[in-house]
MARLUM-783390 format. One record per residue: residue number from 1; x, y, z of N, C-alpha, C, O in turn. Coordinates in steps of 0.1 Angstrom, whole numbers. Layout:
BEGIN
@resi->NUM | n.east->X | n.north->Y | n.up->Z | ca.east->X | ca.north->Y | ca.up->Z | c.east->X | c.north->Y | c.up->Z | o.east->X | o.north->Y | o.up->Z
...
! end
This chain:
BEGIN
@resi->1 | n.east->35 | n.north->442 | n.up->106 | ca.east->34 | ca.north->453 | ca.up->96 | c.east->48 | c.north->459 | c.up->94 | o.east->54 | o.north->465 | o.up->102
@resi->2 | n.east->52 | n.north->456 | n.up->84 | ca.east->63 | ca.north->467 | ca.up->77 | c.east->64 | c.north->481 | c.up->76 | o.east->54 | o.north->487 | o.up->72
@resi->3 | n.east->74 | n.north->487 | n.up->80 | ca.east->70 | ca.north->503 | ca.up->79 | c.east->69 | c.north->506 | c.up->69 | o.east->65 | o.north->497 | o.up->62
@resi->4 | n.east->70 | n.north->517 | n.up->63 | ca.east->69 | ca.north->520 | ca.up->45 | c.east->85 | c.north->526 | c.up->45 | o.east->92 | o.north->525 | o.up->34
@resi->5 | n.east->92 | n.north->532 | n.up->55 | ca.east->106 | ca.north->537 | ca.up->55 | c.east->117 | c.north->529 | c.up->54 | o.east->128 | o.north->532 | o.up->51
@resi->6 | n.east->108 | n.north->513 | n.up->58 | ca.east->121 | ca.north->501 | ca.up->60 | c.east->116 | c.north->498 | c.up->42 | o.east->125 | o.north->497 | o.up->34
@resi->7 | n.east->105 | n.north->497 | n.up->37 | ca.east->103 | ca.north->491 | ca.up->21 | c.east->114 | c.north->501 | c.up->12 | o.east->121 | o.north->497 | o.up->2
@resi->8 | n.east->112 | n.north->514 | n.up->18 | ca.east->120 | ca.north->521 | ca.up->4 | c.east->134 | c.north->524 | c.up->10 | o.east->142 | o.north->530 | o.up->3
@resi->9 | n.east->139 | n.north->518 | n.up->23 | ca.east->150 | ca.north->518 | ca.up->26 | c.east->151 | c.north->535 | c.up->27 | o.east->156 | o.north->542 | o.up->18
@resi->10 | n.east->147 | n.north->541 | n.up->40 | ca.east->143 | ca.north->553 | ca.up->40 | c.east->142 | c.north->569 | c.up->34 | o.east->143 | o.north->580 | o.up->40
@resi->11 | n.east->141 | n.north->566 | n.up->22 | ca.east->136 | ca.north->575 | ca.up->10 | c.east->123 | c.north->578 | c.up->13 | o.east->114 | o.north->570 | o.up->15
@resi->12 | n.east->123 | n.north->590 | n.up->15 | ca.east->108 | ca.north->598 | ca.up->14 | c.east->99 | c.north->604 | c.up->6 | o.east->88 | o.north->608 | o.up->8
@resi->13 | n.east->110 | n.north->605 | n.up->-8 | ca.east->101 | ca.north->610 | ca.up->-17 | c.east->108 | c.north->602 | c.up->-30 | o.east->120 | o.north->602 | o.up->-31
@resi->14 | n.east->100 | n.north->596 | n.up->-40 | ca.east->99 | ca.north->595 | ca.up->-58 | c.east->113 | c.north->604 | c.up->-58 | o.east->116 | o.north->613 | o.up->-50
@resi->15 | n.east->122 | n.north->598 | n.up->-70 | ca.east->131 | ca.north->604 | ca.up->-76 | c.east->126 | c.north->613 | c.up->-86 | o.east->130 | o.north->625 | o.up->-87
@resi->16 | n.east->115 | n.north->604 | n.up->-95 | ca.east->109 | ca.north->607 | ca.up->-104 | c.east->95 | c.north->612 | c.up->-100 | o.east->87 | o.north->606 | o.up->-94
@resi->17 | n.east->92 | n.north->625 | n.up->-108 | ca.east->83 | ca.north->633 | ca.up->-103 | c.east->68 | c.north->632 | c.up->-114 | o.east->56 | o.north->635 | o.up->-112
@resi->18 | n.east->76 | n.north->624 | n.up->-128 | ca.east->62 | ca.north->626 | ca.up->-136 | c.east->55 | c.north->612 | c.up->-132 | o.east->47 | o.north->607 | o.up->-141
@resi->19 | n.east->56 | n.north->608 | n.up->-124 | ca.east->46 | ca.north->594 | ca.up->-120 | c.east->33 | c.north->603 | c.up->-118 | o.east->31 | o.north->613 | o.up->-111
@resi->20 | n.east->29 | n.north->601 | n.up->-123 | ca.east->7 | ca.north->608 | ca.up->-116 | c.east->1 | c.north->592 | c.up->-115 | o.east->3 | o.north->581 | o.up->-120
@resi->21 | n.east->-12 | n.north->600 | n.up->-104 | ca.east->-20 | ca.north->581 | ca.up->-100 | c.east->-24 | c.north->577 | c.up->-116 | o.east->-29 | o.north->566 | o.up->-118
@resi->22 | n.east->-23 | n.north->582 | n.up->-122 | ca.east->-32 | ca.north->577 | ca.up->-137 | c.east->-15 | c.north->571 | c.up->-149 | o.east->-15 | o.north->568 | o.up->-161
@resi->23 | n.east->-8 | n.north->571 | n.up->-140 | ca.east->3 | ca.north->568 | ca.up->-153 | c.east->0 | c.north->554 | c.up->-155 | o.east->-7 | o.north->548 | o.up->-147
@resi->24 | n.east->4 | n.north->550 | n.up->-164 | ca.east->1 | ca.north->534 | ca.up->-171 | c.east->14 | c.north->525 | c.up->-170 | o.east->20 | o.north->525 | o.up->-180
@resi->25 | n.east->20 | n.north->516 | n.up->-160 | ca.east->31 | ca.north->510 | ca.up->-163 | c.east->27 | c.north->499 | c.up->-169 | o.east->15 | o.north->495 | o.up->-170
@resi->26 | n.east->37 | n.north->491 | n.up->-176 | ca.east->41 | ca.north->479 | ca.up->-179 | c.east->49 | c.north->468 | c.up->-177 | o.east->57 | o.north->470 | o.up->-186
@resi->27 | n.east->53 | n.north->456 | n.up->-171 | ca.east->64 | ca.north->451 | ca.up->-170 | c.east->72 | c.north->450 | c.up->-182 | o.east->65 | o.north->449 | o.up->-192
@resi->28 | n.east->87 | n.north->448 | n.up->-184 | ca.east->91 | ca.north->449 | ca.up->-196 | c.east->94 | c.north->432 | c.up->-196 | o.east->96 | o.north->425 | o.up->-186
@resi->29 | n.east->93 | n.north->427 | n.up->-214 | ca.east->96 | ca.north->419 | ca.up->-212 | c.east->110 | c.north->416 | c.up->-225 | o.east->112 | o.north->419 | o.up->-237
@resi->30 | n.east->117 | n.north->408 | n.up->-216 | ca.east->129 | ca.north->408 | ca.up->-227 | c.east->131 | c.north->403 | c.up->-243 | o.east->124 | o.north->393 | o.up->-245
@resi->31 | n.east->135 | n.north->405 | n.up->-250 | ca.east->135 | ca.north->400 | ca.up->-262 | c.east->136 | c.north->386 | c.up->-265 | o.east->140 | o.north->381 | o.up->-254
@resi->32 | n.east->134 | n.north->379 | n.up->-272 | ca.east->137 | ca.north->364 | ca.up->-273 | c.east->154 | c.north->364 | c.up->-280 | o.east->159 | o.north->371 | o.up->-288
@resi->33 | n.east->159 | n.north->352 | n.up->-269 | ca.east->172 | ca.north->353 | ca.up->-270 | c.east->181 | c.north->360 | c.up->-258 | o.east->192 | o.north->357 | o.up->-254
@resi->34 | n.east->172 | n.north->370 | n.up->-254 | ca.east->179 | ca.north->379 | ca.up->-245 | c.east->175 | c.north->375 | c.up->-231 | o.east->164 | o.north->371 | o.up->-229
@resi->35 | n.east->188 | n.north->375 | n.up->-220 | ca.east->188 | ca.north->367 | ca.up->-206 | c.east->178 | c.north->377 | c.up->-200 | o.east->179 | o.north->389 | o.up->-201
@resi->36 | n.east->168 | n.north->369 | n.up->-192 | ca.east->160 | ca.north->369 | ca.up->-182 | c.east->165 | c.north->380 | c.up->-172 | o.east->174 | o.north->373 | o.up->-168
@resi->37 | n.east->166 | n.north->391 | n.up->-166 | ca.east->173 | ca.north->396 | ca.up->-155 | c.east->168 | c.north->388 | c.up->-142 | o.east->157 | o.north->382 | o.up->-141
@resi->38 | n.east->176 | n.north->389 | n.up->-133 | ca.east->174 | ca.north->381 | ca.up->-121 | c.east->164 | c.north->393 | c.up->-107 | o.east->166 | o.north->403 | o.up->-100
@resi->39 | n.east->155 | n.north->385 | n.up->-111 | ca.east->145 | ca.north->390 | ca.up->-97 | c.east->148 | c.north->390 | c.up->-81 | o.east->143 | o.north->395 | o.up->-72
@resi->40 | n.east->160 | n.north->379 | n.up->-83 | ca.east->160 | ca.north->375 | ca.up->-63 | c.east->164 | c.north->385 | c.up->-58 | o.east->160 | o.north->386 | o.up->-46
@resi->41 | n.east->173 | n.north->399 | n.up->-62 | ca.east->178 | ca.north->410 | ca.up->-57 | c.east->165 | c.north->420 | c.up->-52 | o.east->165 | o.north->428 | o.up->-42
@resi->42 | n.east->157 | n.north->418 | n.up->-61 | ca.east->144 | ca.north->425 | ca.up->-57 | c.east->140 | c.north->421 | c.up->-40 | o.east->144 | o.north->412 | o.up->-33
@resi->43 | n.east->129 | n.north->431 | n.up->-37 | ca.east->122 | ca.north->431 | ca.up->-24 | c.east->106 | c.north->422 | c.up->-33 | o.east->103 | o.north->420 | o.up->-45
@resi->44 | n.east->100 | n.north->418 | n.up->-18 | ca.east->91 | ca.north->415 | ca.up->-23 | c.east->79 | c.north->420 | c.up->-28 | o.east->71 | o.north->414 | o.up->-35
@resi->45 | n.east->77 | n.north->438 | n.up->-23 | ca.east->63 | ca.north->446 | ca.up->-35 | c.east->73 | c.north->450 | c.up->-44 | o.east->68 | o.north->458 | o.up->-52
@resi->46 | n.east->87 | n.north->447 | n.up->-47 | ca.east->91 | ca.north->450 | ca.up->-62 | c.east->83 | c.north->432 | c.up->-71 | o.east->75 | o.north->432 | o.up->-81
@resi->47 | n.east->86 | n.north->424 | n.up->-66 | ca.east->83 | ca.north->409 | ca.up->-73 | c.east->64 | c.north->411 | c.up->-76 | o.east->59 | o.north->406 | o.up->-86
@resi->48 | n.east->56 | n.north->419 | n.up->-67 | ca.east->45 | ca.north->419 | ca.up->-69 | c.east->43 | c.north->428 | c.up->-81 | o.east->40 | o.north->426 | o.up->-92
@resi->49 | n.east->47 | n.north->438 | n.up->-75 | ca.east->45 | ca.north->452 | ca.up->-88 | c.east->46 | c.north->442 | c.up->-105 | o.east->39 | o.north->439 | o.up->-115
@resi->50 | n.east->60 | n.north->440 | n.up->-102 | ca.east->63 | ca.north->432 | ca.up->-120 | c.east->50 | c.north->422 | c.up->-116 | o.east->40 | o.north->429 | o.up->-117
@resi->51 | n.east->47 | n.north->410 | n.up->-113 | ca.east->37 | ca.north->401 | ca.up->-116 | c.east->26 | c.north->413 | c.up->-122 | o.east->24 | o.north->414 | o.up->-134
@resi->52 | n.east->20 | n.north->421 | n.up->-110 | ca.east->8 | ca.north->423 | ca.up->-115 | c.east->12 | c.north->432 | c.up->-134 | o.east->5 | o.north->429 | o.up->-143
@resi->53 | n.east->18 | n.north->439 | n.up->-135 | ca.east->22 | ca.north->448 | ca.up->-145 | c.east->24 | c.north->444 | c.up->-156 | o.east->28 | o.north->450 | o.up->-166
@resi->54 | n.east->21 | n.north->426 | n.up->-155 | ca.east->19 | ca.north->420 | ca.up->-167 | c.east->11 | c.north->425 | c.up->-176 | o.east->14 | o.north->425 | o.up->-188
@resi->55 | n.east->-1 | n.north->431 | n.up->-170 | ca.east->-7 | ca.north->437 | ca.up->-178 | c.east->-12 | c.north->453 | c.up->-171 | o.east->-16 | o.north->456 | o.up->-160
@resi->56 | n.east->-10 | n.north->458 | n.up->-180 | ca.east->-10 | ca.north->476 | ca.up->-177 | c.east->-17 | c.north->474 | c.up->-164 | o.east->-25 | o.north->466 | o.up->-160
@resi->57 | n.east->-10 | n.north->488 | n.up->-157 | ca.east->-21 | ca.north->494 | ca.up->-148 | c.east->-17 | c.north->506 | c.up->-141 | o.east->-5 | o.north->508 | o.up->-141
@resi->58 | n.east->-23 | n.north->513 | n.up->-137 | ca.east->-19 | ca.north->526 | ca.up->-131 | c.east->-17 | c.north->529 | c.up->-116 | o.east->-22 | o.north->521 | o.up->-108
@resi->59 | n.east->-9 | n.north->538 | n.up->-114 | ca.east->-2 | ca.north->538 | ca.up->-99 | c.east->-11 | c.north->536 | c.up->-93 | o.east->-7 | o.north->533 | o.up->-81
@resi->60 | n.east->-26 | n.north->537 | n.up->-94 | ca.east->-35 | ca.north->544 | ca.up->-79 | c.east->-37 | c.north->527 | c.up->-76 | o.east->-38 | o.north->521 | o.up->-65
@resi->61 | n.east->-40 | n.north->518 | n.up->-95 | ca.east->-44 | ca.north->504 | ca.up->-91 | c.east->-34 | c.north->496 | c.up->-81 | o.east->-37 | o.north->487 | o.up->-73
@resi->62 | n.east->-22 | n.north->501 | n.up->-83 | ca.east->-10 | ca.north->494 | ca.up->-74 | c.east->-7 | c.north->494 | c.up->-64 | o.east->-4 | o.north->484 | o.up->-57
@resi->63 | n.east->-10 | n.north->512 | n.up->-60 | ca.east->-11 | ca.north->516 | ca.up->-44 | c.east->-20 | c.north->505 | c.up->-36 | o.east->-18 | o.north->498 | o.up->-27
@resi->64 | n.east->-34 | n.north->506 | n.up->-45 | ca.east->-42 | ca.north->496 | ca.up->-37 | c.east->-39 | c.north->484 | c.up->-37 | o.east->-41 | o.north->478 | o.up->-26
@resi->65 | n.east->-34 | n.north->475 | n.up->-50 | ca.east->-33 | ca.north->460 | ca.up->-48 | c.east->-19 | c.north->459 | c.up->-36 | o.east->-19 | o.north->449 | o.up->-29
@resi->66 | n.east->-9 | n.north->468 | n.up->-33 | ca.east->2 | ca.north->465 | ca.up->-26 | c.east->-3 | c.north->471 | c.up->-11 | o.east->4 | o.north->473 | o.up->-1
@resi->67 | n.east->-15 | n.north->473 | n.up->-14 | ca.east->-20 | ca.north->484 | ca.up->1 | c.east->-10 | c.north->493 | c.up->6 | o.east->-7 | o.north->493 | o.up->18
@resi->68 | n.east->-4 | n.north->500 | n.up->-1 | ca.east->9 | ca.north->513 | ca.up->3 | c.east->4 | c.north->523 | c.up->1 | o.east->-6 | o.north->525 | o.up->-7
@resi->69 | n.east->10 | n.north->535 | n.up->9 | ca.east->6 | ca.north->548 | ca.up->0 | c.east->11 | c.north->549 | c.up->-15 | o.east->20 | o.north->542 | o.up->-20
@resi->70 | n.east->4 | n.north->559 | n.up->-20 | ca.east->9 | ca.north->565 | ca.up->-36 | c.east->22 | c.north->565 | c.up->-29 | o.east->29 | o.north->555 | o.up->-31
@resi->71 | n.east->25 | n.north->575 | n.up->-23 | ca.east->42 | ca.north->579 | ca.up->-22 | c.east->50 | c.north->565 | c.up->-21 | o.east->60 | o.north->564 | o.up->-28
@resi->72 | n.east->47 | n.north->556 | n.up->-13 | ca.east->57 | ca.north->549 | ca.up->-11 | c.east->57 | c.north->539 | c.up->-26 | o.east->68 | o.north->533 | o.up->-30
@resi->73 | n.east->47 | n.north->539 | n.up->-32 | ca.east->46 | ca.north->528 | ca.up->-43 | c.east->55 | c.north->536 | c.up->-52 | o.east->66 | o.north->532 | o.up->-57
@resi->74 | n.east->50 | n.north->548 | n.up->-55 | ca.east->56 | ca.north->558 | ca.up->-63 | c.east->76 | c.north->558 | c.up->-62 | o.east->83 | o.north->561 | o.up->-72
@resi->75 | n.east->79 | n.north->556 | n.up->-52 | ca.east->91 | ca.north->553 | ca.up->-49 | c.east->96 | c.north->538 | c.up->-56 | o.east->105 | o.north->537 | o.up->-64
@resi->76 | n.east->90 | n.north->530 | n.up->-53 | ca.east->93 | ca.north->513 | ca.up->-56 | c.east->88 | c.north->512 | c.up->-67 | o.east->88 | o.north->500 | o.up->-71
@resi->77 | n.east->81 | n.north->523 | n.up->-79 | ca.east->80 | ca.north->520 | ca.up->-91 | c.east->93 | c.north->524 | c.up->-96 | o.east->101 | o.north->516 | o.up->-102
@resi->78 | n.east->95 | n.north->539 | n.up->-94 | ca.east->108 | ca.north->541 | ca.up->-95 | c.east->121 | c.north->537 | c.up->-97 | o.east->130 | o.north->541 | o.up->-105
@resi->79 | n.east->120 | n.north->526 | n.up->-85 | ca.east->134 | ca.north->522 | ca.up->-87 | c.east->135 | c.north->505 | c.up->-103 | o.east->144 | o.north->498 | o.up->-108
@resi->80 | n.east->121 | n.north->506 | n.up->-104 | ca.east->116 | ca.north->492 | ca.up->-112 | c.east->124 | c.north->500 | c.up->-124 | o.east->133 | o.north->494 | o.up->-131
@resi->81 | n.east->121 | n.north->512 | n.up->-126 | ca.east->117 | ca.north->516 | ca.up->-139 | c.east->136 | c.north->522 | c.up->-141 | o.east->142 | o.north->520 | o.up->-152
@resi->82 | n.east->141 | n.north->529 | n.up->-132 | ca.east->156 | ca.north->531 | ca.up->-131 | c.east->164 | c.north->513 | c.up->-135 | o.east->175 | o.north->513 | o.up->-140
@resi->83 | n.east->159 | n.north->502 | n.up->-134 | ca.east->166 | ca.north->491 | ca.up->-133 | c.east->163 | c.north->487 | c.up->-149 | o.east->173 | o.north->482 | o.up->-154
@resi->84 | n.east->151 | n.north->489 | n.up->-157 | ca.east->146 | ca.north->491 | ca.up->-168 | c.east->138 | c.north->479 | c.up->-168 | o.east->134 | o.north->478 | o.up->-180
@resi->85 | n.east->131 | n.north->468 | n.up->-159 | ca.east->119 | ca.north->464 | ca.up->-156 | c.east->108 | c.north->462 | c.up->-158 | o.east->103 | o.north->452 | o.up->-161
@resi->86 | n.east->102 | n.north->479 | n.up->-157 | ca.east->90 | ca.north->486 | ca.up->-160 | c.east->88 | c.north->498 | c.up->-174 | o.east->98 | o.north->505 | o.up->-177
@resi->87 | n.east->81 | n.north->499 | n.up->-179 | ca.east->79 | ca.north->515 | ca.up->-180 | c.east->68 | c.north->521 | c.up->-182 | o.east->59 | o.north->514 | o.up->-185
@resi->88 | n.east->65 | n.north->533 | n.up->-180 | ca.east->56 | ca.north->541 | ca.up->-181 | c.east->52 | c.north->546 | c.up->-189 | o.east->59 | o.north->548 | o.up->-200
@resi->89 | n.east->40 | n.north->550 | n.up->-187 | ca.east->36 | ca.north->554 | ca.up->-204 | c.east->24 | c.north->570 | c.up->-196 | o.east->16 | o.north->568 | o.up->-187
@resi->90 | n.east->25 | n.north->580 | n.up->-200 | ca.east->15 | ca.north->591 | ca.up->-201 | c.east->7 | c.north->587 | c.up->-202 | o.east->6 | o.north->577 | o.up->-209
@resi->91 | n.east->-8 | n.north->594 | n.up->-193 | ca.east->-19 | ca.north->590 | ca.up->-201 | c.east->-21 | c.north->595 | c.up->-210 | o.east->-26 | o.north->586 | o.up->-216
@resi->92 | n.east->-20 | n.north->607 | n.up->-220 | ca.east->-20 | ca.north->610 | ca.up->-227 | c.east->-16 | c.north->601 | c.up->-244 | o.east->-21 | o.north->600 | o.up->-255
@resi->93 | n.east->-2 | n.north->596 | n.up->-239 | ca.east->5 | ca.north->587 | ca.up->-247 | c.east->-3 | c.north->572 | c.up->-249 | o.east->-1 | o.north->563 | o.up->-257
@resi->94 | n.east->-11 | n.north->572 | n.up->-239 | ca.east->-20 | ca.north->559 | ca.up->-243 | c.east->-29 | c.north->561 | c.up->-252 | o.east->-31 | o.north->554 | o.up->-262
@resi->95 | n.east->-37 | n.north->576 | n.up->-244 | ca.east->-47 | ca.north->579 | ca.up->-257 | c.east->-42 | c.north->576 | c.up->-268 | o.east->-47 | o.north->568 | o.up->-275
@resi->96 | n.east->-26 | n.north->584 | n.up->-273 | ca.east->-27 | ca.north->584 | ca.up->-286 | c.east->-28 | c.north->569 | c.up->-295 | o.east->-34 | o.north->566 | o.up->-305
@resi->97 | n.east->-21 | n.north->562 | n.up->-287 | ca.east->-17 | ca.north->549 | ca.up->-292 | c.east->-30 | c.north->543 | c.up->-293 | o.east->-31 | o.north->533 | o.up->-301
@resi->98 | n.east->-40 | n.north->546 | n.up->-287 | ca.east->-51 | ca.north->534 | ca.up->-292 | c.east->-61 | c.north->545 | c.up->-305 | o.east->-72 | o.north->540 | o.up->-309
@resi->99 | n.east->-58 | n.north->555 | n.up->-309 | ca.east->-61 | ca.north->563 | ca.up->-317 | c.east->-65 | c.north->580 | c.up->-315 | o.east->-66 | o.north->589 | o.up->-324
@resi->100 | n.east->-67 | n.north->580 | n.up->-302 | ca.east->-62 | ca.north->598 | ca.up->-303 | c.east->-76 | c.north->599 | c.up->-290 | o.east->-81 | o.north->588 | o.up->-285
@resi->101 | n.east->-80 | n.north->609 | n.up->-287 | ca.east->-87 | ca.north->611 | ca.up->-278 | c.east->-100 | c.north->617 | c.up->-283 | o.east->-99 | o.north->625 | o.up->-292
@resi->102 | n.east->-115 | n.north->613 | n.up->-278 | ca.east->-127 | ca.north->618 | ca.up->-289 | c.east->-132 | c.north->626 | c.up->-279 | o.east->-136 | o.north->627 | o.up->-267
@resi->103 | n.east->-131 | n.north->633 | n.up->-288 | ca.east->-138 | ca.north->651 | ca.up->-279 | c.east->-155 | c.north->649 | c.up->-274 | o.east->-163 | o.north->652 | o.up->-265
@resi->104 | n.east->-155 | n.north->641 | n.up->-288 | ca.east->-170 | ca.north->639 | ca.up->-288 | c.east->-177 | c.north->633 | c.up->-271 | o.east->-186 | o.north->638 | o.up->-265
@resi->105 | n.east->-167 | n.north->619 | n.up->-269 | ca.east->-172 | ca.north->617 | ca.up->-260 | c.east->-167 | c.north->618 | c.up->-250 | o.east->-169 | o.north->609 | o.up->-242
@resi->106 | n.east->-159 | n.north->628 | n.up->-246 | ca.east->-160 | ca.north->633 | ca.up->-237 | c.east->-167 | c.north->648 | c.up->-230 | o.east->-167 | o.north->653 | o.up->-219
@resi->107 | n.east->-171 | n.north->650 | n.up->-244 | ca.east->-185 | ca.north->664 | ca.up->-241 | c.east->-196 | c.north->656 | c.up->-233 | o.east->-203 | o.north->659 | o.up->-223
@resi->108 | n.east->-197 | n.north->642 | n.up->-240 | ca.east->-209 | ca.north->637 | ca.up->-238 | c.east->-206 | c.north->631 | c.up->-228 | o.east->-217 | o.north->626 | o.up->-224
@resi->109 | n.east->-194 | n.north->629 | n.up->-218 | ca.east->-196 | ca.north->630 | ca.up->-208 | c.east->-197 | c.north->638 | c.up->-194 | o.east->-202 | o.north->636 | o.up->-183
@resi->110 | n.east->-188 | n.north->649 | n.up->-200 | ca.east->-192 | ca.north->664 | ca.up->-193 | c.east->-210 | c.north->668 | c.up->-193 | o.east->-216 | o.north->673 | o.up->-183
@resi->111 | n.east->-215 | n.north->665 | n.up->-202 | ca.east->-229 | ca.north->675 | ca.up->-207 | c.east->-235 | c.north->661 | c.up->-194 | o.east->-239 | o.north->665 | o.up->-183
@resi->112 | n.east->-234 | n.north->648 | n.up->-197 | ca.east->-243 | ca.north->636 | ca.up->-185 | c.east->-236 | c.north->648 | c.up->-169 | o.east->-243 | o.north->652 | o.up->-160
@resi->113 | n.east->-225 | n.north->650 | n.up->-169 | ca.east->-221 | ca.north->652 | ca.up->-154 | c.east->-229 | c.north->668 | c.up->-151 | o.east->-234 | o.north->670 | o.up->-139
@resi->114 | n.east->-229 | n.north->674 | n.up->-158 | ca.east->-236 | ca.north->685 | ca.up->-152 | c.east->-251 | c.north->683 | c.up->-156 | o.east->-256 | o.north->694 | o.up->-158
@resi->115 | n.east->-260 | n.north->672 | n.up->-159 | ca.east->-271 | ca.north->673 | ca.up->-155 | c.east->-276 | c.north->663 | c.up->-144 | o.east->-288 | o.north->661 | o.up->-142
@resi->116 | n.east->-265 | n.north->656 | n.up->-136 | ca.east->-268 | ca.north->652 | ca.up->-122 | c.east->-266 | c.north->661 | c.up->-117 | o.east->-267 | o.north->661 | o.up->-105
! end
């Protein structure tokens, strides 16, 4: 077992503080034409993180697929996203992009939760 102090190279806390378990990263991917950046300098839950982040997913899903704490993943997204790698997106900012947020159904699922 690896410690989590030897993964982040003993950083104990996120640089960046608006990471929440619900943010949405992405791996970035370079333009056509434009050089590939080189991965070998990476650790290896940075090489995981980008694989899985092919396609969206949120910190809590990462914590779990890398079995780490939030904090420590939260750190190693960080530094993905400082290298420009990754990015993040609000959940909020997702809502918008897939068309805005419906009140409707989320009454309708407030009104189902308070009558369990």
């Amino acid at each position: 077992m690896v410690r989590p102090y030897t993964i982040t190279r003993g950083r104990t806390a996120p640089e960046r503080d608006d990471l929440t378990l619900i943010t949405v990263l992405t791996t970035v991917r370079p333009a056509e034409g434009e050089p590939q950046p080189s991965r070998r300098a990476l650790q290896p839950e940075h090489r995981v993180i980008l694989a899985r982040c092919e396609h969206p997913a949120a910190v809590a899903e990462l914590a779990a697929d890398l079995d780490l704490p939030v904090s420590v993943t939260k750190i190693l997204l960080g530094d993905l996203i400082a290298q420009g790698l990754l990015t993040a997106r609000a959940p909020l900012a997702v809502a918008g992009a897939s068309g805005g947020v419906d009140l409707g159904l989320l009454a309708a699922v407030r009104d189902g939760l308070r009558r369990l």
